[in-house]
C-alpha positions as CSV (number, residue, x, y, z in Angstrom):
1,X,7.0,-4.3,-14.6
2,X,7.7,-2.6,-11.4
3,X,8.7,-4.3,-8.6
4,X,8.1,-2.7,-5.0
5,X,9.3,-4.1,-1.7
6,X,8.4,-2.2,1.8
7,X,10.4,-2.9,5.5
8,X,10.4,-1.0,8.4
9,X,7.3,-1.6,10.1
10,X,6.8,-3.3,14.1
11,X,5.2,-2.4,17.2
12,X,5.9,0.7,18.5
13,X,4.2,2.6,21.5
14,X,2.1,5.6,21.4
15,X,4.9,8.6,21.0
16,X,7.3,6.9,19.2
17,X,8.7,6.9,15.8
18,X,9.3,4.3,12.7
19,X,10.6,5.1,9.2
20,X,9.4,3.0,6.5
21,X,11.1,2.0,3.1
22,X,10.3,1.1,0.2
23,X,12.9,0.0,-2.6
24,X,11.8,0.4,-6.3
25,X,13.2,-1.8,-8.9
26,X,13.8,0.6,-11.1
27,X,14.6,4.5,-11.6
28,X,12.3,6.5,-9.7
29,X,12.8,9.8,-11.5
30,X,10.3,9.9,-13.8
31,X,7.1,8.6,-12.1
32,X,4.4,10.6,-12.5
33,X,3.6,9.7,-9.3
34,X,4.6,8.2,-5.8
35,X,3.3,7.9,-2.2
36,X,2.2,5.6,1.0
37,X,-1.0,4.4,1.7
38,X,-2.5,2.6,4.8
39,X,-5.9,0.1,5.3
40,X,-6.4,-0.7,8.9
41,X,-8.8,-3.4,9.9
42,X,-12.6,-3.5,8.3
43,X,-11.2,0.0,6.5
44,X,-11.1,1.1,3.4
45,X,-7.3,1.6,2.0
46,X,-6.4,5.3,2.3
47,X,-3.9,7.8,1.1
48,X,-1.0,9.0,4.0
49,X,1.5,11.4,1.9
50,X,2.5,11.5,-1.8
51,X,4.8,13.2,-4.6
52,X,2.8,14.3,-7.3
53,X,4.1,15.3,-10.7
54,X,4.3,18.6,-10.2
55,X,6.9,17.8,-7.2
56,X,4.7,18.9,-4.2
57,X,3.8,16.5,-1.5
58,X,0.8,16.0,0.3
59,X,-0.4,14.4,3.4
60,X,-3.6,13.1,4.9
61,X,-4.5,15.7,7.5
62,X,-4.8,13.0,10.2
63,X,-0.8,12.9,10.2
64,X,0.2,16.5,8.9
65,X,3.4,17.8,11.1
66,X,4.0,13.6,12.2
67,X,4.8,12.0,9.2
68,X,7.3,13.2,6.5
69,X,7.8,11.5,3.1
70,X,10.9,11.6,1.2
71,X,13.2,10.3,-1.5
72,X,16.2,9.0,-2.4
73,X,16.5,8.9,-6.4
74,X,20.2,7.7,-6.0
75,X,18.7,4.5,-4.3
76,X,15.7,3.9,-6.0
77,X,14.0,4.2,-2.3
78,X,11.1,6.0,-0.8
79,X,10.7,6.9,3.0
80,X,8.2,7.1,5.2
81,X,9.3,8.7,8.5
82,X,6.4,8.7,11.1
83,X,6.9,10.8,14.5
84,X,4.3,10.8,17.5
85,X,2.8,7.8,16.5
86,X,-1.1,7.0,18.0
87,X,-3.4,3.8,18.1
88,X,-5.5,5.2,15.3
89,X,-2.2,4.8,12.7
90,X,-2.3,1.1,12.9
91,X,-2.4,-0.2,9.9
92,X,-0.8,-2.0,6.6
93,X,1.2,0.5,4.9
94,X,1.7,0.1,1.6
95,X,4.1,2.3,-1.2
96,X,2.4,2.9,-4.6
97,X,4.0,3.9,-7.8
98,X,2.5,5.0,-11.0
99,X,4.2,5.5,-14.4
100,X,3.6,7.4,-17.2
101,X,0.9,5.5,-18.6
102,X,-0.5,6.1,-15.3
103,X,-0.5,2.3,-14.5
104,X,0.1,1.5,-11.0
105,X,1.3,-0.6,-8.6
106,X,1.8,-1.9,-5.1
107,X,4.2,-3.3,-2.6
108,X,3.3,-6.0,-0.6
109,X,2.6,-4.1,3.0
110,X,4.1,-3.7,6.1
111,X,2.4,-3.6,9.3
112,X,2.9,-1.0,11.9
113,X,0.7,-1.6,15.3
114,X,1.1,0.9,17.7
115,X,0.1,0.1,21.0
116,X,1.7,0.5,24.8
């Protein structure tokens, strides 16, 4: 069982920045694959940025060259840095892991409301 816990989310105005967490209760080295996902109201859940397997990331491209995912194996902990924030990225973000035997799982969410 893997346990995944997010922080970092709150209001922020159009412009600014956040960086979301996520700490993994266990070694994240040898996922076959991590990454961020968002569902904003009456929306189906999405897909922001990920790791894949092969060790490349990719992003949505509503939030190419604004948001930047990143790792710290040391600390068990993913990142979610977000830059130039708009309306339109409201939403509850979410980190999703999934192992080897490609089972997969979820935090519990953070929400991030951007908004003057």
């Amino acid at each position: 069982q893997v346990q995944l816990v997010e922080s970092g989310g709150g209001l922020v105005q159009p412009g600014g920045s956040l960086r979301l967490s996520c700490a993994v209760s266990r070694s994240i080295s040898s996922f076959y694959s991590m990454g961020w996902y968002r569902q904003a109201p009456g929306k189906q859940r999405e897909l922001v940025a990920t790791f894949t397997r092969a060790g490349r990331t990719d992003y949505a491209d509503s939030v190419k060259a604004r948001f930047t995912i990143s790792r710290d194996n040391a600390q068990n902990t993913m990142y979610l840095q977000m830059n130039s924030l708009k309306p339109e990225d409201t939403a509850v973000y979410y980190c999703n892991v999934k192992d080897l035997t490609l089972r997969t799982y979820w935090g519990q969410g953070t929400q991030v409301t951007v908004s003057s």
